[in-house]
N, C-alpha and C positions, 0 to 999 in steps of 0.2 A: 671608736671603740678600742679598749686596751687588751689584747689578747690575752689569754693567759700564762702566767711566767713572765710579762713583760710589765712596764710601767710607764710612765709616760714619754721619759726619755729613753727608751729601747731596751732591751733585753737584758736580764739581770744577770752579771758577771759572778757569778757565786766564786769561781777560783780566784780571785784577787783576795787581797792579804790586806787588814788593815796596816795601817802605818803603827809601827810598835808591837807587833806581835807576828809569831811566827805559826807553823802549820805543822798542827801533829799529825803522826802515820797513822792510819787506821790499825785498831784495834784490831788482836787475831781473836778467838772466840775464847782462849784459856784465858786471855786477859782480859776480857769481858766481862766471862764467871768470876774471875780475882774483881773486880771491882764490883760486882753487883753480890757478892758475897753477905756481904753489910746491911741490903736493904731491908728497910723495916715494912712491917705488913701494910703500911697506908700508900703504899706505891697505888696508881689506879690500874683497874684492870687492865685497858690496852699495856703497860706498861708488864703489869702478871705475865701477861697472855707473850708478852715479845719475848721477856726476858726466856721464858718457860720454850718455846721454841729455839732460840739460837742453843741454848744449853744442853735439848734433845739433838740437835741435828749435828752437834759436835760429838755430841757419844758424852755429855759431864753430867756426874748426876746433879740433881738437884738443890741435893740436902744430903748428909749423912748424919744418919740417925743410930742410933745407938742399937746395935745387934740383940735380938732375944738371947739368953743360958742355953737355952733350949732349942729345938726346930719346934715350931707350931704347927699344929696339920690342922688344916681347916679342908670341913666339908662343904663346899655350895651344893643345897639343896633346897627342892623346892619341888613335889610335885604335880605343880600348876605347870604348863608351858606356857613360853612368850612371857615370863618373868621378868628376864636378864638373869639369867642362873651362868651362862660361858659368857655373856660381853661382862657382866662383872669378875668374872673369874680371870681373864685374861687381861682385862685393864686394870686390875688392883693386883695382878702379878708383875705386870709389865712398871705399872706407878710404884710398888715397889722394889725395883731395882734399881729406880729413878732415886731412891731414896736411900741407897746402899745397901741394901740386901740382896741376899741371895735365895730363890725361890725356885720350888721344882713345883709344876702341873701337871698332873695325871687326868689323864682325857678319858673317862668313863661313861662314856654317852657314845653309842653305834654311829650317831651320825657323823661326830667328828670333828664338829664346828670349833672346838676350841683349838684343836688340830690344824682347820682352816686358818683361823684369825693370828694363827702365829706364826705362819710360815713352816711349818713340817710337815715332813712327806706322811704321807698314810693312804696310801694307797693301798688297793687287797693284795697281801704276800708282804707289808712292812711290818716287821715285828712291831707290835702295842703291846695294849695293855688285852689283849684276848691272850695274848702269848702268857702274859704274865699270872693272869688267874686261871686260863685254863692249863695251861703247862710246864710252871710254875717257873718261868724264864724269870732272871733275876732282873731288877729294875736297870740297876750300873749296864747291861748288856743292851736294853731298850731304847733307853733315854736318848735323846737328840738335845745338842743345845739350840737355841731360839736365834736365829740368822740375826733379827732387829736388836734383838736386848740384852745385852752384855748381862751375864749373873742371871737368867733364867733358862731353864732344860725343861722340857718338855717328853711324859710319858705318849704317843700319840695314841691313838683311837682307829680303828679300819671296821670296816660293814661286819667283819669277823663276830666282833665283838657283841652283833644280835641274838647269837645262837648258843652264847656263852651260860643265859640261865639254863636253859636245858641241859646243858654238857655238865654245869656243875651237880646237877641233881643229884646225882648218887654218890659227890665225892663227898668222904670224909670230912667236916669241919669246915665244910665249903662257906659259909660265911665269916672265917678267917683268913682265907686266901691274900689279899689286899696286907692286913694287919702282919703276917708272917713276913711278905715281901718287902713292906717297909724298917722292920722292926732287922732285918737281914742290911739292909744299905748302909757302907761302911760310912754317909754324909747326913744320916740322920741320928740326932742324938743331943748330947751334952758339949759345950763349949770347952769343960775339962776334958772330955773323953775322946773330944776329935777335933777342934781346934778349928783353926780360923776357913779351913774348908767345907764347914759344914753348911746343910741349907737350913737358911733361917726360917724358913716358910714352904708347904707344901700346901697345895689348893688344888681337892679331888671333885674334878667337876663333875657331877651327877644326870644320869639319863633324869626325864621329869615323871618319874614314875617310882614307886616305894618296893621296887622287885629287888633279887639278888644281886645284883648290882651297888643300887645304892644303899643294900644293907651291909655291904662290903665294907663301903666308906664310911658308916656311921660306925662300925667296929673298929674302924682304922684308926677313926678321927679323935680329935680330942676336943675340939672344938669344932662348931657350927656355924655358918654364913648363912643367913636365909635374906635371898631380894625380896622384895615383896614388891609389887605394881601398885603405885598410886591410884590402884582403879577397888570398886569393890566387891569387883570375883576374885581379886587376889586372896582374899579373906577368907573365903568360902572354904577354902581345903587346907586353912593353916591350923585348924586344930587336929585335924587325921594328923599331916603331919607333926604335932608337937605328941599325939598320943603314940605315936609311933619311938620316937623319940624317947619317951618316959618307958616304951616299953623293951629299948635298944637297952638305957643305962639298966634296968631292973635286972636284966636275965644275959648282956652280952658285954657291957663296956659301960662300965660305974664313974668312967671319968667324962663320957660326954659331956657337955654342956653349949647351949645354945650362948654363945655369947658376944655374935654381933648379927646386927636383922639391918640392912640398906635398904631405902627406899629408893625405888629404879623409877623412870619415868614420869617423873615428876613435872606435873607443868603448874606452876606458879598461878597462872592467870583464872583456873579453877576454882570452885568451892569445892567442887568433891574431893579433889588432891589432897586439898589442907583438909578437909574432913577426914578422911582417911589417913591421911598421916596423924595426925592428933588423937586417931582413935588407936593407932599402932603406940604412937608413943607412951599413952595413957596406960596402955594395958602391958609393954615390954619398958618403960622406963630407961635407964640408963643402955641399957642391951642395944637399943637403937643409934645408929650413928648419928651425928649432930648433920652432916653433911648430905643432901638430898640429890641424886643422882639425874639431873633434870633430860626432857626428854630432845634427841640432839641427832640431826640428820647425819654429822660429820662423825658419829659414833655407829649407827648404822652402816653407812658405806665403807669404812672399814675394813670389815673383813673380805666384801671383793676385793681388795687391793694385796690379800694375805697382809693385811696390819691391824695391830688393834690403833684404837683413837690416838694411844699416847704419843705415836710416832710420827701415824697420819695426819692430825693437824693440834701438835701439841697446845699448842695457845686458846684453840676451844675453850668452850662450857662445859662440854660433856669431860674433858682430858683434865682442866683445871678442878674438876668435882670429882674426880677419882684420884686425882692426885690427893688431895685433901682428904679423902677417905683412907687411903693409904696411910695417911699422917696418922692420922688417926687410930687408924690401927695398932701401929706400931707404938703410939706413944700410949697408950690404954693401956698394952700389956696383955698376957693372958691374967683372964678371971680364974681358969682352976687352979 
């Protein structure tokens, strides 16, 4: 019997040299990306999935794509729980920065999770975002940059942050809190008006609930993220929310617009999935991302590790379908 690695006549010498050629140095990772710069989309996945790992664990982005005029602020929203409302928020923050942008996330959910999955502190007594709407702490004083992701900063979130509807009750214009603070930040804005330091992307991740909070954000916003679950309770509360919505532009912020909807948990080998998606596409059309966010244990475990997917194991399904959504993103454009 021939062992493995061996052949008939004994053990295969891989370090010999043929006769007439010599032995290149290994590649360092920046020359890697210089050569795989080129490749065209029919590379095969194992190949996607390698290249997309050595290029994250070097810190090279990806792709550099072309910068919005503007910072875009998107709301993820959605108040169904168990969506992917913060794993989408943080892995298509994180995938775009893979992509050369710069993005800030404001963590507006009590619990924190999007806080978790990216490594900042938020602990009770960290200045967040309770500091920021209840006591109108400026954002540039909050912000933390992202330990893993070069080009992403992070508002966090602390338990504070639960007791914050009540506290605004009585304030003044309390559903412009959010909109004042950003509209103050000397790195959101115009590309004329502030230059190559600005963030290209803000994504205000949402508690899963229609309260003070996330009508914060839909004032804030300018555009809309909504996940939706390939299942079909997702469905059941997406008109509350779009009527809510209709009722945010009518009487608070005339610029909303719902203009990307990601299907999360997507598992291919269903009929109901594809029912559901096809009944989402039919009825949102273009609004829907082409790229289906399938359902991925290595995007799960994640955030115990304080990572999201992109870092944790970039070469996945779940990391290689948000990167692709990211593409996407950015190469769409804003609708308004």
């Amino acid at each position: 019997m021939v062992s493995r690695g061996t052949d008939a006549v004994g053990p295969v010498d891989v370090s010999r040299e043929t006769p007439g050629t010599t032995t290149s140095p290994p590649l360092t990772a920046a020359q890697l990306a210089e050569r795989t710069a080129g490749f065209e989309d029919d590379l095969t996945p194992l190949a996607r999935a390698a290249q997309a790992t050595v290029m994250v664990r070097a810190g090279i982005p990806q792709e550099q794509l072309d910068r919005p005029s503007e910072t875009r602020v998107f709301v993820v929203a959605n108040q169904k729980g168990g969506v992917g409302k913060t794993t989408s928020t943080v892995n298509l923050a994180a995938a775009l920065t893979q992509l050369g942008q710069r993005v800030l996330v404001i963590d507006l959910d009590p619990q924190g999770n999007a806080s978790t999955a990216l490594n900042i502190e938020h602990r009770q007594g960290t200045l967040s975002s309770y500091e920021l709407l209840v006591d109108g702490v400026a954002i540039a004083d909050i912000v933390q940059p992202c330990p893993d992701a070069s080009g992403l900063w992070v508002v966090p979130a602390t338990i504070d942050l639960a007791g914050a509807e009540i506290e605004l009750v009585s304030v003044v214009a309390r559903e412009q809190r959010l909109k004042k603070a950003l509209d103050a930040h000397p790195r959101i804005g115009t590309a004329a008006a502030i230059g190559e330091e600005r963030f290209d992307y803000v994504f205000i991740d949402c508690p899963p609930s229609l309260g003070l909070l996330t009508l914060n954000a839909l004032v804030a916003g300018a555009e809309m993220l909504i996940p939706i679950q390939a299942e079909y309770y997702a469905l059941e509360g997406l008109g509350q929310l779009l009527a809510t919505v209709d009722m945010v532009r009518a009487h608070l912020n005339p610029e909303l617009a719902v203009s990307t909807i990601v299907l999360t948990m997507y598992d291919a080998r269903t009929r109901l999935a594809a029912g559901v998606a096809q009944e989402v596409r039919d009825h949102f059309g273009d609004q829907v991302l082409k790229t289906a966010i399938p359902r991925s244990v290595r995007v799960s475990e994640a955030p115990s590790y304080g990572q999201t997917v992109m870092t944790y194991d970039p070469g996945s399904p779940g990391a290689l379908s948000y990167l692709e959504a990211a593409r996407e993103i950015v190469t769409r454009g804003s609708l308004s």
